[in-house]
Each structure stands twice: as structure tokens, then as C-alpha cells.
C-alpha positions as CSV (number, residue, x, y, z in Angstrom):
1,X,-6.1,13.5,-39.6
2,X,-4.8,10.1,-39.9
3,X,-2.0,8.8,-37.3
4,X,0.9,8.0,-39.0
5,X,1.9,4.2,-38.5
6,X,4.6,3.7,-36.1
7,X,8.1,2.2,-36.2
8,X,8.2,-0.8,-34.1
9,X,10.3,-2.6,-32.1
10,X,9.4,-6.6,-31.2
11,X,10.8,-7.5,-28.1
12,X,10.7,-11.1,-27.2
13,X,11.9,-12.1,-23.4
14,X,14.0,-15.5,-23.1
15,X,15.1,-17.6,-20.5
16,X,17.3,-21.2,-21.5
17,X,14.3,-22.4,-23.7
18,X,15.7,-21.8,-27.3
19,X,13.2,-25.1,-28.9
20,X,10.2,-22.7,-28.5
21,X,12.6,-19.7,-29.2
22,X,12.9,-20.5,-32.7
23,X,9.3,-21.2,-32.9
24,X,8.4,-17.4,-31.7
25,X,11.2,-16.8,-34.2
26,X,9.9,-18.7,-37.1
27,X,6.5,-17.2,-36.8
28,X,7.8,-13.9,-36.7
29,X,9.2,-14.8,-39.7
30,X,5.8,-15.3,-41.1
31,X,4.2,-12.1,-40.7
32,X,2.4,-10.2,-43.1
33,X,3.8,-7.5,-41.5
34,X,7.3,-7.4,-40.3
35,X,8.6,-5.0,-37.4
36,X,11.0,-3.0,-37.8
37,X,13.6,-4.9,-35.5
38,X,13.7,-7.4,-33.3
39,X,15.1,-7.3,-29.8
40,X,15.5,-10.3,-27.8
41,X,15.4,-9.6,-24.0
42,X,17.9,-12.0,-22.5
43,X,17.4,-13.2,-18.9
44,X,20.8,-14.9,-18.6
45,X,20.4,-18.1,-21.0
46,X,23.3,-20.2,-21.9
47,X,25.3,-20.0,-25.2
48,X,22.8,-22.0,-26.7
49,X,20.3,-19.4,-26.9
50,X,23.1,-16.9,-28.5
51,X,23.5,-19.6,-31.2
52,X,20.2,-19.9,-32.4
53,X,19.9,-16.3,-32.2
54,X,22.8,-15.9,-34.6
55,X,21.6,-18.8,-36.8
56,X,18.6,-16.5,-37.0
57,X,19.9,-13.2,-37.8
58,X,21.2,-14.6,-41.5
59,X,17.7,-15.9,-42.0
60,X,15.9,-12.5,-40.7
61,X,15.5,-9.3,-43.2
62,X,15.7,-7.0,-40.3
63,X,17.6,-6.5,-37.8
64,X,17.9,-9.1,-34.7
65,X,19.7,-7.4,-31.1
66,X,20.8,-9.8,-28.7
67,X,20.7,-8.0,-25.6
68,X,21.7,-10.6,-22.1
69,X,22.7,-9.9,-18.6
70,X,24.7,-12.6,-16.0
71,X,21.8,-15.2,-14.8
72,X,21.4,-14.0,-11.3
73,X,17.7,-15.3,-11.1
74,X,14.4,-14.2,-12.5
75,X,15.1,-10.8,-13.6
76,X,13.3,-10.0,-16.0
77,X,11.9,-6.4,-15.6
78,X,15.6,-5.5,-15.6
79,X,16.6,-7.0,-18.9
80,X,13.2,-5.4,-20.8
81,X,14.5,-2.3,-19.6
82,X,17.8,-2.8,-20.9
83,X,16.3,-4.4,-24.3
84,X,13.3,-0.8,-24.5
85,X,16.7,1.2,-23.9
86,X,18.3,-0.3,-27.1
87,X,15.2,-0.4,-29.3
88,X,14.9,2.2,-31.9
89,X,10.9,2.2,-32.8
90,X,8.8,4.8,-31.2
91,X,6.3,1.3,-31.1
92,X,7.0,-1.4,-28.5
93,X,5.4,-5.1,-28.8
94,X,6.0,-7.3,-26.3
95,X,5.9,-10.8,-26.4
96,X,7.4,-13.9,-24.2
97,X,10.2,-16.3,-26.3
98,X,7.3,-19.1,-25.6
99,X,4.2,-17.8,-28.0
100,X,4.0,-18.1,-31.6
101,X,2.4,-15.9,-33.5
102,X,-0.6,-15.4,-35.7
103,X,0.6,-14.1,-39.2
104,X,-1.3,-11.1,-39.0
105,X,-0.3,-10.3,-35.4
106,X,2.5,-7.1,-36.0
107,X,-0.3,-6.4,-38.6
108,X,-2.7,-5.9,-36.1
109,X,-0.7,-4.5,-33.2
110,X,0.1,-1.9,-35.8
111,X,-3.1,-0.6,-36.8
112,X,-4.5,-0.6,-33.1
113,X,-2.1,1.6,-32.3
114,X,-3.4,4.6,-30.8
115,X,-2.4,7.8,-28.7
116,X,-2.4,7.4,-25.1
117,X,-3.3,3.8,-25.3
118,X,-1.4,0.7,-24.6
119,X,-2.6,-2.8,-25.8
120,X,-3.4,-6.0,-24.5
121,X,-3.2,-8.4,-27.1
122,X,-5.7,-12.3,-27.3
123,X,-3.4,-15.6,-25.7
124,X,-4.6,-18.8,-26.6
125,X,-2.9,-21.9,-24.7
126,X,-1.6,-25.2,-26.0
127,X,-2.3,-28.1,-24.3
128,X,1.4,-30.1,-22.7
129,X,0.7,-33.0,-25.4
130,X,0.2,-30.8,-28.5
131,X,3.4,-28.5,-27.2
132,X,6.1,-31.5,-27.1
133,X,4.5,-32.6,-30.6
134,X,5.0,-29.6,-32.3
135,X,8.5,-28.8,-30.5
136,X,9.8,-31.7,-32.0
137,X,7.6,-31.1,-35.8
138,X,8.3,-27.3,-35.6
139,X,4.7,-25.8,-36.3
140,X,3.9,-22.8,-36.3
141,X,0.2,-22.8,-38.1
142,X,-2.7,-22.7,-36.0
143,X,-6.4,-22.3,-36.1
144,X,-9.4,-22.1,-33.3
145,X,-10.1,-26.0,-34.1
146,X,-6.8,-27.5,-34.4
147,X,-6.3,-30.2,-31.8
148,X,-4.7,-29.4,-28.8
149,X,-5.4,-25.4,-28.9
150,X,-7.3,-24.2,-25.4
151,X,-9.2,-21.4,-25.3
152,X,-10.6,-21.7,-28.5
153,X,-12.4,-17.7,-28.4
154,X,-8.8,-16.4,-28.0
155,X,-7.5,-18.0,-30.6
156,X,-10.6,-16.8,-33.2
157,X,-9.0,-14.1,-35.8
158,X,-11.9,-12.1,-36.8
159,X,-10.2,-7.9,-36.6
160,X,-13.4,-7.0,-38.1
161,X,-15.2,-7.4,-35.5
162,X,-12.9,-6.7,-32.6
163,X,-14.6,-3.3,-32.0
164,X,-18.1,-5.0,-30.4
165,X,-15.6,-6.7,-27.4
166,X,-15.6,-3.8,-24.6
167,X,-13.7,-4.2,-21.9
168,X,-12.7,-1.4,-18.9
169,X,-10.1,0.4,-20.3
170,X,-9.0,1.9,-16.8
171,X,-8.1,-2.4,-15.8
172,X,-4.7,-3.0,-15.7
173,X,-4.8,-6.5,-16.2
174,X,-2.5,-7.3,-18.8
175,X,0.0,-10.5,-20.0
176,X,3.2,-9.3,-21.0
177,X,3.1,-12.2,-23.4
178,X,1.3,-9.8,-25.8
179,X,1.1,-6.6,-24.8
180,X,2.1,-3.0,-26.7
181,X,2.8,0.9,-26.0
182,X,4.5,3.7,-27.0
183,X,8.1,4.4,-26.1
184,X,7.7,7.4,-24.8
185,X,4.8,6.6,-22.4
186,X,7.2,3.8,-21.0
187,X,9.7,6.1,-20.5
188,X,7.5,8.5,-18.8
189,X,6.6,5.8,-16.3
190,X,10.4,5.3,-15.9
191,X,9.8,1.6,-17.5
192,X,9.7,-1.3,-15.3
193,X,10.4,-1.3,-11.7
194,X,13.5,-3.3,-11.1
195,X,12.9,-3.4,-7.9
196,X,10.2,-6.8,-8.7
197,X,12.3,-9.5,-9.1
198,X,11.1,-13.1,-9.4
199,X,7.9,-14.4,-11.3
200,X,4.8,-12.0,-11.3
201,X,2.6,-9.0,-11.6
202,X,5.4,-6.8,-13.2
203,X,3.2,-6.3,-16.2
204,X,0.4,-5.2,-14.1
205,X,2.9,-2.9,-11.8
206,X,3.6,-1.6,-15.1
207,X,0.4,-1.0,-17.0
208,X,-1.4,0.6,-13.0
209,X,1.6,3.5,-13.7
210,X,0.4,4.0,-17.2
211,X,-3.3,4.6,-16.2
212,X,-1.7,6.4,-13.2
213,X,-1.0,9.2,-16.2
214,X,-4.4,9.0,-17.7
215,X,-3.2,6.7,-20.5
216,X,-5.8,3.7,-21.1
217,X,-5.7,0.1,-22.2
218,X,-7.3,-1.2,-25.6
219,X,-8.3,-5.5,-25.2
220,X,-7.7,-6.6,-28.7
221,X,-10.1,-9.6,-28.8
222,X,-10.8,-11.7,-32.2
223,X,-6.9,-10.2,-33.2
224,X,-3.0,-9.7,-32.4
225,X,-3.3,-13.6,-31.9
226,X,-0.6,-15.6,-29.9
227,X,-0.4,-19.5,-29.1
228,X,1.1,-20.1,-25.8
229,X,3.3,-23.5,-25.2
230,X,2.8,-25.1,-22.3
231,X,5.3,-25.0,-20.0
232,X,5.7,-26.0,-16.0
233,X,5.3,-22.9,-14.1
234,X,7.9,-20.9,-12.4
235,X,8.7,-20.4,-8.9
236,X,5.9,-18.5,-7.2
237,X,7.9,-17.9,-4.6
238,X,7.6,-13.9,-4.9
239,X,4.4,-13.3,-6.2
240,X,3.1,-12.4,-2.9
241,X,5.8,-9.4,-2.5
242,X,4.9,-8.5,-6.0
243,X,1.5,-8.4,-5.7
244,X,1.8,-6.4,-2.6
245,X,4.0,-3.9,-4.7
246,X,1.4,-3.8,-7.2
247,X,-1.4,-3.2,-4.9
248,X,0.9,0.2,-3.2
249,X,1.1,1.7,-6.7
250,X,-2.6,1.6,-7.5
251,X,-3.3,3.2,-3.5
252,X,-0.5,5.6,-3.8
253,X,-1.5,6.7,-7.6
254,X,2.4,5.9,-8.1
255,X,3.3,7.5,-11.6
256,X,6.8,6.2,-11.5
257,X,9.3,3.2,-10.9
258,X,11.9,4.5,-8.3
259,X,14.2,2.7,-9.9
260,X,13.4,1.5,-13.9
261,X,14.6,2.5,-17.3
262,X,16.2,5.9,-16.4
263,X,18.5,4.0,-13.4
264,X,19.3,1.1,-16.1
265,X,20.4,3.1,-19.2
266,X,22.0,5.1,-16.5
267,X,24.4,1.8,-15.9
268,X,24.4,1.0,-19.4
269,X,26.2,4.4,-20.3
270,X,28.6,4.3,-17.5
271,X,30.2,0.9,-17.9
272,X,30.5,1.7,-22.1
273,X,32.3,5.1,-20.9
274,X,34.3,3.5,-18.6
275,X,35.0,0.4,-20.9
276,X,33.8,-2.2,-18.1
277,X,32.9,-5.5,-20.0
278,X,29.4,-7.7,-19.4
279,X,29.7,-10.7,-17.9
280,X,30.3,-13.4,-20.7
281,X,27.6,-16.4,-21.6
282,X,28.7,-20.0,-20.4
């Protein structure tokens, strides 16, 4: 029998860069396919973020959610469990605020989709001179060959043949820039441990508890496309913590975060009941 095409959610994750925001948003704008909402996982930006997202939501013929928390550093598996809480698909793509999308990417997150698989999609990078040109033109169309695109294979769009790349489907190596599951495996999982906090390995942390309960990544090579602008990198300054984290949950066979989604939407239902009010953007 034929799976039945999911509802999806888009969730993009942000952080004070709203320039390449509205790229991301632009080219979502562009797909063939369009999600079924949009989510936009707020790490504690400033009001400019909220207005462009707003600017946005006239423009958009689905629904955009805004969902931010107090910037109290690099928090970010907290806020995607907060944004997964308030999503509505049974489908979850995830990508950063900083890629822009091939036209056919929901297209073909969509029709990988698959039972007990979650998917890492194919990142291209743009090279620093090519990014400030087209933050300041706005372009979002890109091919293998264009100037300035890195990692040319990544960027080839050829679905047809994306069955002859095989990679081990028991690796969790994935980029949250362009990744995708089901809802309800995340939840299984509990979601994201919130107990990472700073810059890396959360996705991996993440993707280790999903093969932890026999689910098993698909590499979509030659399609789900994404450009990457360049950017400086972020503090490092955890990554060894998080990659020790990481490294427990694959010894241990850890199925689930401690504290993730369940703790979070926990939080989330007690300040609404009790009428405590989020912190407000400066």
C-alpha cells in the first residue's frame, strides 16, 4: 500500500541574523511544494528579527509561528523543542535561518519520507565573497556551476538518481541545517536534550537516540538541496562537553533525553495556566 504523504511542519532556527533570514524565507517562498506551516525557532534575537518575521507572514500563504525565548546564550536545543511542541504536522524539516533552499527541497523531503526513518538532507556552502554579494542582491537561485558555490556534488539536483548513493544508515552523523523525522519518533526520544547548551553535536545527540530505537537514517544525495551562507563560526567553547555527552549516549544505548520535549512543553503549559508572561524582545 502506498504511504500517505505527510503534513509538515518547516522549522527554521534563528539567531540576530535576519539578512539571511529573509533569504531562507524567500526561498521558501519558492517552493514547488510548500509545507504546511512554518515555525521559526527563536534563539533570543532582537525585535528586528520579529519584524521581518511579521513583514513575512502577509507575504506567506501559510501559516508563519514566531516562537522566541529570553537570549540567555546558545540555546538552541531548548527553543526547537519549544518550536516541535507548537508544530502541528506529523512531518518535521529542519533547517538553520542561514541556508536557502533548492525549489524542489519540501518536494523532496516529502516524498523521502518513510517509516522509521529520519533524513539527512545534501548542504552545499557559499563561499564569504559570494555570501555578502548576494546578501546585499538578495538571490536565492543557484546551480552546481554558479560562482562562488563550494562543494559542487552537494549542490547537484538529480532525485532520480539519489537511490545509487548508499550510505550506513545506522551513522548518526547529521546537520541540523537539513535534516527531517517524524513527530512522533521525536517525541519518543523525548526531543532534544536541553541539557547541551552552546554550539555542537546536538543533532548527532539527537539522531544516536533515534537509532538507539531501531529507527535509521536515509542520506538524500543529488536532492533536498540547501546553499549554506558563510558565516564566522561560533564559540566552540562547549563542543568538547557536547561531544562527550554524545559519545555517553551511543555507550549507554541512551533511548531518551532526561530532560527534552516532555520537561519543555511541561513549562510551556504551566506558565499559560498560571498566566506568567515570556520575557519581552528588546
Amino acid at each position: 500500500m502506498e504511504q500517505k504523504k505527510p503534513t509538515t511542519s518547516l522549522i527554521i532556527s534563528t539567531y540576530n541574523w535576519p539578512e539571511a533570514l529573509s533569504l531562507s524565507l524567500k526561498s521558501v517562498l519558492a517552493q514547488k511544494v510548500l509545507p504546511n506551516e512554518v515555525i521559526i525557532a527563536d534563539d533570543g534575537s532582537t525585535v528586528h528579527t520579529k519584524e521581518l518575521i511579521d513583514m513575512f507572514k502577509a507575504r506567506f500563504p501559510i501559516p508563519i509561528k514566531h516562537i522566541w525565548h529570553e537570549d540567555k546564550g546558545f540555546r538552541r536545543t531548548v527553543i526547537l523543542n519549544k518550536a516541535i511542541a507548537e508544530s502541528e504536522g506529523n512531518y518535521i524539516i529542519q533547517i538553520d535561518g542561514d541556508v536557502i533552499l533548492h525549489p524542489c527541497f519540501v518536494k523532496d523531503h516529502i516524498e523521502a519520507a518513510q517509516n522509521d526513518y529520519f533524513i539527512k538532507g545534501s548542504r552545499a556552502q557559499i563561499s564569504k565573497n559570494k555570501s555578502l554579494e548576494i546578501l546585499d542582491s538578495s538571490q536565492i537561485s543557484f546551480h552546481p556551476f554558479s560562482p562562488g558555490i563550494k562543494h559542487r556534488f552537494n549542490a547537484l539536483w538529480l532525485p532520480f538518481f539519489s537511490f545509487l548513493i548508499k550510505t550506513d544508515p545506522s551513522n548518526p552523523n547529521i546537520r541540523g541545517c537539513n535534516m527531517a523525522f517524524w513527530r512522533s519518533d521525536f517525541i519518543q526520544v523525548n526531543g532534544y536534550d536541553n541539557t547541551i547548551e552552546g554550539w555542537g553535536h546536538e543533532d548527532i545527540e539527537l539522531a544516536a537516540r533515534l537509532i538507539n530505537i531501531n529507527k535509521r537514517k536515509k542520506h538524500l544525495k543529488l536532492a533536498a538541496v540547501c546553499y549554506h551562507i558563510y558565516h564566522e563560526v561560533a564559540s566552540r567553547a562547549k563542543e568538547k562537553d557536547n561531544h562527550l555527552f554524545f559519545e555517553k549516549t551511543i555507550a549507554q544505548g541512551r533511548k531518551q533525553a532526561e530532560n527534552g520535549y516532555r520537561e519543555i512543553a511541561l513549562m510551556e503549559k504551566v506558565r499559560l495556566t498560571h498566566g506568567i508572561p515570556e520575557a519581552e524582545q528588546s
